[in-house]
C-alpha positions in Angstrom: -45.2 -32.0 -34.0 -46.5 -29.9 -36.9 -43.9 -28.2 -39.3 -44.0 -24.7 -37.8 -43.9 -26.4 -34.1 -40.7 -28.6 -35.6 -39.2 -25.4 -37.0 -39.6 -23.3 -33.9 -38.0 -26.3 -31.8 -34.7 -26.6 -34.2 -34.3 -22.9 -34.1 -34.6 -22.8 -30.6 -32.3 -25.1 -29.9 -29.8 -23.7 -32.5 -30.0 -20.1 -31.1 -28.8 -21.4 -27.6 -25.8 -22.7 -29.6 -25.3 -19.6 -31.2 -25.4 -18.0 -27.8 -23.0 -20.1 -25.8 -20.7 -18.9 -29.0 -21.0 -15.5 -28.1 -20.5 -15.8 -24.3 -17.4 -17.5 -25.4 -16.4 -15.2 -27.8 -16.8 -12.5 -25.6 -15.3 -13.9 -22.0 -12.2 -15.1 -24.0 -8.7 -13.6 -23.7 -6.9 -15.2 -27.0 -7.0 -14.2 -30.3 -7.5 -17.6 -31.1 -10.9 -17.4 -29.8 -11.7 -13.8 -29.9 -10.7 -12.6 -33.1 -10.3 -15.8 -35.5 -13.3 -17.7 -34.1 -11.5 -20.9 -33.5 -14.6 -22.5 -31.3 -17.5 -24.3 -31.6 -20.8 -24.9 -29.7 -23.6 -27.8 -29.9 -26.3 -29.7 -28.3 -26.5 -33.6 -27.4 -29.4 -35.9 -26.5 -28.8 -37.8 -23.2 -27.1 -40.9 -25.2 -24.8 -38.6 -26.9 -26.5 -37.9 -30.1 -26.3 -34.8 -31.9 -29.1 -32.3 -31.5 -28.3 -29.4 -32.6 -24.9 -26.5 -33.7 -24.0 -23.6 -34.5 -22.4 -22.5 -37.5 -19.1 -22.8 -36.3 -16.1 -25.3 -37.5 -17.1 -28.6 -39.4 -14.2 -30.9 -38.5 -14.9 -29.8 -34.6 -18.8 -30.3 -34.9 -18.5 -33.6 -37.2 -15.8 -35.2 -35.0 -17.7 -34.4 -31.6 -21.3 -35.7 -33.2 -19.4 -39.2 -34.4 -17.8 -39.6 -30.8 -19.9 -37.9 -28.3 -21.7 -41.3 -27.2 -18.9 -43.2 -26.4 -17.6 -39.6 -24.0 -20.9 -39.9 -22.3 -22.0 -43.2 -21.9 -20.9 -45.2 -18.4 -20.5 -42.1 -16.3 -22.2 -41.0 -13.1 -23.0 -37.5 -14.2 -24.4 -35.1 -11.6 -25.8 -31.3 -11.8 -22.5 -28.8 -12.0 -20.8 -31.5 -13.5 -18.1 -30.2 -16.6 -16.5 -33.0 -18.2 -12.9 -31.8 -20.4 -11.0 -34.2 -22.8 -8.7 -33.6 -25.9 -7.7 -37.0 -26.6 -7.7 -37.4 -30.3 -8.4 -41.4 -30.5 -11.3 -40.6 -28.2 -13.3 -38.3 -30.1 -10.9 -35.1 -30.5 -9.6 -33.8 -33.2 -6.0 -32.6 -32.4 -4.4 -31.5 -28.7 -5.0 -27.9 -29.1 -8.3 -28.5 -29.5 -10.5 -28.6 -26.3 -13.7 -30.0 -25.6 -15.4 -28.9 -22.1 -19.1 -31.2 -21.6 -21.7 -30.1 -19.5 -24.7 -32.2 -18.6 -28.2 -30.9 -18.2 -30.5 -31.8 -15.6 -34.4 -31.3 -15.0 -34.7 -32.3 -11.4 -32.5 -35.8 -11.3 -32.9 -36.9 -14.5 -30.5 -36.3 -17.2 -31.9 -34.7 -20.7 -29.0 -33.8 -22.4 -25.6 -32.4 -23.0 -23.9 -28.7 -23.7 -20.1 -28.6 -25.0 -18.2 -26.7 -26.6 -14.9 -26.7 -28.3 -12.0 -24.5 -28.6 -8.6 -24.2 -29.6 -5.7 -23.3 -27.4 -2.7 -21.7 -28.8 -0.5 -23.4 -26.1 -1.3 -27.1 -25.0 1.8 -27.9 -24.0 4.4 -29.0 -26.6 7.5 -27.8 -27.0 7.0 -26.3 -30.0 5.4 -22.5 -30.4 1.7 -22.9 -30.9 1.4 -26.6 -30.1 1.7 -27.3 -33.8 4.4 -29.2 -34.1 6.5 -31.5 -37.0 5.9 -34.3 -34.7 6.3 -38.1 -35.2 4.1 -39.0 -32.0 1.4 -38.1 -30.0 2.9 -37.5 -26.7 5.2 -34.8 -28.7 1.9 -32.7 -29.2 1.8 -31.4 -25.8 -0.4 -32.6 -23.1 -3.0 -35.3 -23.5 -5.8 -35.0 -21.4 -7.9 -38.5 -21.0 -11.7 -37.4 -20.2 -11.8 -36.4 -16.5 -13.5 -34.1 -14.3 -12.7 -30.0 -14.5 -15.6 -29.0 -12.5 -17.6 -31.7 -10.4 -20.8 -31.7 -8.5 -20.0 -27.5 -9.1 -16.7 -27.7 -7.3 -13.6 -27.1 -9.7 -11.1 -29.6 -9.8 -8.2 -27.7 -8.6 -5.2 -29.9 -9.6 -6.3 -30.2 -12.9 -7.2 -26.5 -13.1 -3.9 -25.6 -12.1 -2.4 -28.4 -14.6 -4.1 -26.5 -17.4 -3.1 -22.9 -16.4 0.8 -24.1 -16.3 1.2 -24.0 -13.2 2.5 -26.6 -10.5 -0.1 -28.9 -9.0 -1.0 -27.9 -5.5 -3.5 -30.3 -4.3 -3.9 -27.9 -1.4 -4.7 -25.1 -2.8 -8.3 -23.9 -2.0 -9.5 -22.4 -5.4 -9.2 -22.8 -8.9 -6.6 -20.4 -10.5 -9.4 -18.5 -12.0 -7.0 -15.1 -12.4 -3.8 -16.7 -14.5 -4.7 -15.6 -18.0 -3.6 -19.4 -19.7 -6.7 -20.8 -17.7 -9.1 -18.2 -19.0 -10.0 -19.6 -22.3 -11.0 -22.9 -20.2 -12.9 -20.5 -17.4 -14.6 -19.0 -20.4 -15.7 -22.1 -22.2 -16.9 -23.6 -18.7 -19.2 -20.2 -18.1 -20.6 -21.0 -22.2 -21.4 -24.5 -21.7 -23.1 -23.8 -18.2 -25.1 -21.2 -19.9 -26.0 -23.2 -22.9 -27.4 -25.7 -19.9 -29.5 -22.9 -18.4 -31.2 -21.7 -21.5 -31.8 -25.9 -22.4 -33.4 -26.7 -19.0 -35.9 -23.7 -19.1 -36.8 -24.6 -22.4 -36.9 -28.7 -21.2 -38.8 -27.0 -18.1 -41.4 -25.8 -20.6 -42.9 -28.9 -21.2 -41.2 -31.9 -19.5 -38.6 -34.1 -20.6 -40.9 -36.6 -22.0 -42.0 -33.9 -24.5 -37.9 -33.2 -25.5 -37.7 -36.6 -26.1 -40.3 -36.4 -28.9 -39.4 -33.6 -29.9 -36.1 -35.0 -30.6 -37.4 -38.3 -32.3 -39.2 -36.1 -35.0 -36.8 -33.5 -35.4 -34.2 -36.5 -36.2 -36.8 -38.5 -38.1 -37.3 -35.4 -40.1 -33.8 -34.7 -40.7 -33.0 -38.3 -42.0 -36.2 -37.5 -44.6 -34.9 -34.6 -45.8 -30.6 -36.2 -46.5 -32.8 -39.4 -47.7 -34.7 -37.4 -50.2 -31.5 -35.5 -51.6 -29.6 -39.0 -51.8 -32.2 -39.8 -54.3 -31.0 -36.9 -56.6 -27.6 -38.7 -56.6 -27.0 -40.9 -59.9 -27.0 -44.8 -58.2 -23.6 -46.2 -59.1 -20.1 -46.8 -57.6 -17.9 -43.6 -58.2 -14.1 -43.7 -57.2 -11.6 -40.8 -56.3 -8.4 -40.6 -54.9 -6.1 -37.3 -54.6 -2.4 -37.0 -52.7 -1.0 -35.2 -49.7 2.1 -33.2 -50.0 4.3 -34.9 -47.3 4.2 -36.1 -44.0 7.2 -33.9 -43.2 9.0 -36.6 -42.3 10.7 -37.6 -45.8 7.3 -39.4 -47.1 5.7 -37.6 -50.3 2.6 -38.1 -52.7 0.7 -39.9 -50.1 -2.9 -41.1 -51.2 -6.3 -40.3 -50.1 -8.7 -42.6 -52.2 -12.7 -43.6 -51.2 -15.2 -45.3 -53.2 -19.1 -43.9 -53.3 -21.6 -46.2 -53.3 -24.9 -44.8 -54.1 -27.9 -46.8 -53.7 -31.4 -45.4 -54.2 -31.4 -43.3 -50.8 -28.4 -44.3 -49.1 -24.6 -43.9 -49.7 -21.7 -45.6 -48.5 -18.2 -44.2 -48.1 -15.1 -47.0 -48.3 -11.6 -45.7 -47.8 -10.2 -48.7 -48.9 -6.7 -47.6 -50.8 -5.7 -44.9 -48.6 -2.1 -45.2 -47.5 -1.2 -46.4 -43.9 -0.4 -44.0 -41.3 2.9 -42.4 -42.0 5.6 -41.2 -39.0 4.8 -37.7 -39.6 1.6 -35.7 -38.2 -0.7 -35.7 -41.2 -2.8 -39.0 -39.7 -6.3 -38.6 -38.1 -8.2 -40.4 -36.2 -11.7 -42.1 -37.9 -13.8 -39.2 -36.1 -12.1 -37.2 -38.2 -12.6 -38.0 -41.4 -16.1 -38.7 -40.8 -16.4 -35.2 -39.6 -15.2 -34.2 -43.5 -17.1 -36.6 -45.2 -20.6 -35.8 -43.2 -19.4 -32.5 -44.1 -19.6 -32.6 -47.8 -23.4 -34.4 -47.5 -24.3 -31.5 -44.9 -23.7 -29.3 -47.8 -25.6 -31.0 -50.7 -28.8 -29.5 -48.6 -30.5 -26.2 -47.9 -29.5 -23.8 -44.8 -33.1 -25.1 -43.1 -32.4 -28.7 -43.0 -31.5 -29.2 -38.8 -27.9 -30.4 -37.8 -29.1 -33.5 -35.9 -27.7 -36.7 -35.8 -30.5 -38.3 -37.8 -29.4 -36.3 -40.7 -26.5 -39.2 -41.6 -28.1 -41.8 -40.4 -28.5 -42.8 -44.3 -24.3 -42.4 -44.9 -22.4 -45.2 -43.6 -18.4 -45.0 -43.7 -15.6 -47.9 -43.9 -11.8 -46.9 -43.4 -9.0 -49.3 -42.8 -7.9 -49.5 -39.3 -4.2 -48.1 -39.4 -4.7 -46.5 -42.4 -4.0 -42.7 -42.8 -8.0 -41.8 -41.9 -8.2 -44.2 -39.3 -5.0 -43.8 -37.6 -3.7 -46.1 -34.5 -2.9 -44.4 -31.0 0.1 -42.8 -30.6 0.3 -41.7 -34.3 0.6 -38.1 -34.9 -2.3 -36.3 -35.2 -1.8 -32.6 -35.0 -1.9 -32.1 -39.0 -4.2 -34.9 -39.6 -7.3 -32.3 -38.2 -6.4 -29.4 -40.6 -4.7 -30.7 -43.6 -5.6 -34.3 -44.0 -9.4 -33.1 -43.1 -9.1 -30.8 -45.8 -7.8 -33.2 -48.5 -10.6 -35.8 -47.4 -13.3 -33.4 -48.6 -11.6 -33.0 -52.0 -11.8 -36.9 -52.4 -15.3 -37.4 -51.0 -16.3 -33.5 -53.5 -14.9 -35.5 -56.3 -16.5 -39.0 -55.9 -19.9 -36.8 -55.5 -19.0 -34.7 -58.9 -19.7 -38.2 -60.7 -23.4 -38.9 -58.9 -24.1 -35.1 -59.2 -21.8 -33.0 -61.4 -23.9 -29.6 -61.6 -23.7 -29.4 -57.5 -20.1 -29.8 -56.9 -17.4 -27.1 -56.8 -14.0 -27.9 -58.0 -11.4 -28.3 -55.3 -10.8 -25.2 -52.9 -7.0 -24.6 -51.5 -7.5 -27.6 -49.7 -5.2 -26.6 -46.6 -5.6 -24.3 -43.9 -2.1 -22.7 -44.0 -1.0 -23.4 -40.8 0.9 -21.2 -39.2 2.5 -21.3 -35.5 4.7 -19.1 -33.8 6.2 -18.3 -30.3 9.6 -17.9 -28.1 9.8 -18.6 -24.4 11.8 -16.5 -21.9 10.6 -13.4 -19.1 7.6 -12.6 -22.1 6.7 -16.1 -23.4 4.0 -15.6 -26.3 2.1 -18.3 -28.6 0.3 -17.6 -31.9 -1.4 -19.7 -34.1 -3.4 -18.9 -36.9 -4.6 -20.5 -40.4 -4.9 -18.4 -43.7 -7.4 -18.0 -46.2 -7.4 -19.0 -49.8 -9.4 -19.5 -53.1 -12.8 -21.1 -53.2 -13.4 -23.6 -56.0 -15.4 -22.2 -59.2 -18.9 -23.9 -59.8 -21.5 -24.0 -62.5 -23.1 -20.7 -60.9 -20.1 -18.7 -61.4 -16.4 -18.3 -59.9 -14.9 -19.2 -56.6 -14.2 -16.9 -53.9 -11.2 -15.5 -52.7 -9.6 -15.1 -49.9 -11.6 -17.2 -47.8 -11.4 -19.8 -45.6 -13.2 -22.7 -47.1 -14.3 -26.1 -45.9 -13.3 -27.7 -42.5 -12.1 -24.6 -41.2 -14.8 -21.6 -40.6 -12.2 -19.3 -38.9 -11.7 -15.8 -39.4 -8.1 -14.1 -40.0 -7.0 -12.5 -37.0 -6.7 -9.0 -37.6 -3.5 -7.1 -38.4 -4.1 -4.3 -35.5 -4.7 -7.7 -33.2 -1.5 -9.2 -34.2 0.4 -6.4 -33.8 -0.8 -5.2 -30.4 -0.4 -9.1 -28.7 3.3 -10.1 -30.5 6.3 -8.8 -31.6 5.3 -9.3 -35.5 4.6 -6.4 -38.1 2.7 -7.2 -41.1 4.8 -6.0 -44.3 1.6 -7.4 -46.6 -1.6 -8.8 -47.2 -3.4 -8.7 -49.9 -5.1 -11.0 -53.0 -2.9 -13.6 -55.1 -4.1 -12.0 -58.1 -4.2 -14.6 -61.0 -4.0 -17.8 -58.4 -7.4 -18.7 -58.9 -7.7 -22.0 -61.9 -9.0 -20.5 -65.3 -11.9 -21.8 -67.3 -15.6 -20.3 -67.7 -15.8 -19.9 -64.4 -12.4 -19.1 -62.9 -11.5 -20.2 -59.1 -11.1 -17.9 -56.5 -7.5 -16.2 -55.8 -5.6 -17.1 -52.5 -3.7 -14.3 -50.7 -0.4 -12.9 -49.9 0.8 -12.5 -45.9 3.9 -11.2 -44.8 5.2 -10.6 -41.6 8.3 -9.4 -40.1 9.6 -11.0 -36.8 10.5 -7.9 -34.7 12.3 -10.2 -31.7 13.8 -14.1 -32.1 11.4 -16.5 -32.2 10.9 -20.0 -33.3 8.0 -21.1 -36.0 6.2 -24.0 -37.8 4.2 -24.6 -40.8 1.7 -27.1 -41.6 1.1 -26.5 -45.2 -0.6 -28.4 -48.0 -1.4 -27.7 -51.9 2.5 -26.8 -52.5 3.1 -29.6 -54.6 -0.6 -30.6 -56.0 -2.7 -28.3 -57.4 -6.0 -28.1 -56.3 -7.9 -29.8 -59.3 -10.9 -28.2 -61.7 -13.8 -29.7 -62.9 -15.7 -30.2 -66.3 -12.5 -28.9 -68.5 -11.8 -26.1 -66.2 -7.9 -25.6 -64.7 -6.3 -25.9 -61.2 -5.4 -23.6 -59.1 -1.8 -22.3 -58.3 0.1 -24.2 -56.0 0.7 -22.2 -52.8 4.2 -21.2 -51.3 6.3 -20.4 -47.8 9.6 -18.5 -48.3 12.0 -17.1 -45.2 13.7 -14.3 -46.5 13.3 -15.0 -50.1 13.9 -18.8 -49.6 11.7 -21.5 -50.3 10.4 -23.6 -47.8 8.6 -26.4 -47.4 5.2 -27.4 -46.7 6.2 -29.0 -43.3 9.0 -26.9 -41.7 10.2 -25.6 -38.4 12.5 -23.2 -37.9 14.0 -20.1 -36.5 14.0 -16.6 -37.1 16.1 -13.6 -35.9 14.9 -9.5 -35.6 13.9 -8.4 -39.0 13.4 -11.8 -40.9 10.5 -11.9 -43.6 7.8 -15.1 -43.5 5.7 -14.5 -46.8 2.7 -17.2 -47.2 0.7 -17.4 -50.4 -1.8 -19.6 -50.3 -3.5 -21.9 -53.4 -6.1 -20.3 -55.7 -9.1 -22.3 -56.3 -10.0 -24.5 -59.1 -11.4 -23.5 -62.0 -15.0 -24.8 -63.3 -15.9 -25.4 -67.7 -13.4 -25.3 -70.4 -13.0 -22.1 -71.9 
């Protein structure tokens, strides 16, 4: 393929992403999905290789791209086929988040894969949200091993009903298609069938032998393009290692370290020196920390360079098996996808500032302020949501604020939303003026939330940055540590409580680094 036939064939197939996000968007019934964009969509090769994504989450894109060949491989797929799994240790990332597979077909042979992922306020635990201080698995709600929800077209009803809440009924005749906790599933079935209809007319266009050049030179091309910007990198071994809060289990300053190996046009990531898995629910499975580290590398090039799989085929990874980034089934995992994700960037960011220093941004908030809420009874409700922050400074000027930065690329949900669908009133929300780290170029500020609970209810926070900073670069200062108070009192960064009418939750998140001395 020329250049202009190469480019036309990645934008294709990253505009069918980027409309199986939209039919998802719009078909949802949660916030979650609707409003904060908590969802992802991308495009696999027949042996599970990733093709193409929109730009959606990184730690749902990264994790599903390092695991999606083992999910596919040794099944007897058939047209109408929708695959659904959220196992963590088997390429997830945490049980809210779900992953729905759909294969696509011209005539009988199999060309590639649809999916999409999403996240579901309520997955089962007993905890609001299904965010949890857990110390295992099984206390994260429900685990669902990869199985059928739709095969040969026919919905699997048991299962269906299983996900909507309701008793199984093996007898029942149809999926429970009008129960509003199985509409975010309905909806991302409907985008990942339509994401198949769009691939197989374009596959139609030319044959399948013609994808499967296609997709050897668009993956060719994007390992020339990560192998050419490894070669700006300084060769060397560079070494970093930052700490986690807590585990919220009584375990504090808990260490994330990796080595860099740079070598000419290839780089090596070794974890080596990370703490073992800890009892609380800050672990994560390898998937996801390669999801964080293939982020960071993602970023070092331009917007046109194609999200395929042969863009890290020059970045190999090592991580002790047990450790805190390759956790052992039935750690606890729920944290592990949004905080520990989060710190893993700011080691692999500060191993890179050593190879190349002018490219790297000094550390962001580094957590995604979790945030779950809910109370059962007559009107049972869940919310979930994660908070923006400051955005490291840089040697081309200041961080951002108030955004969300990193391995989350969600959007707040919106005051009139969160109003309307809970019993909450937001008292404020506004910047953290002054949060952001000083030096020449100062780090973006975090912001304030506060909300008043306007009926009982019980909630949990998964914080991180409370205790460390999040660190500058080239003289410049960290950021402000961020903070949770109920009613004035501190909490912290792992809690789960309860609140009564007219308590106050105020959240401020961490500012961002700052870059240069003064």
């Amino acid at each position: 393929m020329n250049p202009i036939q190469l480019s036309i064939f990645a934008n294709r197939l990253s505009g069918i992403c980027d409309e199986m996000g939209a039919l998802l968007r719009a078909s949802a019934l949660s916030p979650n999905i609707k409003d904060r964009l908590d969802f992802s969509c991308a495009i696999f090769d027949a042996g599970g290789g990733l093709c193409a994504q929109a730009a959606h989450i990184p730690v749902h894109l990264g994790s599903m791209a390092y695991a999606m060949a083992d999910l596919v491989e040794g099944r007897h797929w058939r047209p109408g086929d929708l695959l659904v799994v959220n196992d963590p240790y088997l390429g997830g990332t945490h049980l809210p988040d779900v992953t729905v597979v759909a294969p696509v077909f011209l005539g009988e042979r199999l060309v590639a894969f649809t999916v999409t992922r999403a996240h579901h306020a309520n997955i089962g635990a007993n905890s609001p949200g299904s965010m949890p201080v857990s110390r295992t698995l099984d206390e994260e709600g429900l685990v669902i091993a990869p199985q059928w929800l739709k095969r040969a077209g026919a919905w699997q009803v048991p299962l269906c009903r299983r996900l909507a809440g309701l008793a199984e009924d093996p007898g029942a005749d149809a999926a429970p298609l009008d129960v509003p906790r199985f509409a975010d599933f309905a909806a991302q079935a409907s985008a990942c069938q339509a994401g198949a209809r769009r691939l197989a007319e374009l596959v139609a266009e030319r044959g399948a032998d013609a994808l499967d050049d296609a997709l050897t030179a668009l993956n060719d091309y994007g390992e020339r393009r990560m192998r050419q910007r490894l070669t700006d990198l300084a060769d060397g071994v560079y070494r970093f290692t930052d700490l986690m809060d807590d585990d919220g289990q009584g375990q504090r300053d808990i260490a994330i370290a990796v080595t860099l190996t740079v070598d000419g046009d290839r780089a090596h990531l070794d974890f080596t020196g990370t703490a073992a898995q800890v009892a609380g629910n800050i672990n994560c499975p390898l998937s996801v920390a390669a999801a964080a580290a293939w982020y960071c590398f993602r970023c070092l090039l331009p917007d046109d360079a194609p999200s395929c799989a042969g863009l890290f085929r020059p970045i190999t990874l090592a991580a002790p098996a047990g450790s805190l980034v390759n956790a052992r089934r039935p750690g606890a995992v729920a944290a592990g996808n949004v905080e520990t994700s989060s710190r893993i960037v700011d080691v692999v960011l500060g191993a890179l500032a050593g190879a190349l220093p002018a490219a790297i941004p000094a550390a962001s908030q580094g957590t995604m302020n979790n945030l779950a809420m809910g109370e059962g009874g007559e009107r049972p409700w869940d919310y979930y949501e994660t908070m923006a922050g400051g955005q490291g400074a840089h040697a081309g000027g200041d961080g951002l604020s108030a955004v969300h930065s990193h391995m989350t690329n969600t959007l707040n949900t919106p005051i009139e939303s969160l109003e309307e669908h809970y019993p909450l009133r937001v008292l404020r929300y506004a910047l953290r003026r002054g949060s952001g780290g000083p030096g020449r170029h100062r780090g973006g500020d975090g912001i304030e939330r506060e909300l008043q609970f306007l009926a009982p209810a019980r909630f949990t926070l998964l914080t991180e940055r409370r205790r460390h900073r999040p660190w500058g670069l080239d003289g410049g200062g960290p950021g402000a540590a961020g903070e949770n108070r109920l009613n004035g009192e501190t909490l912290p960064p792992k809690h789960a409580g309860r609140a009564v009418a007219g308590d106050r939750l105020w959240l401020a998140s961490p500012g961002g680094g700052g870059y240069g001395a003064m």
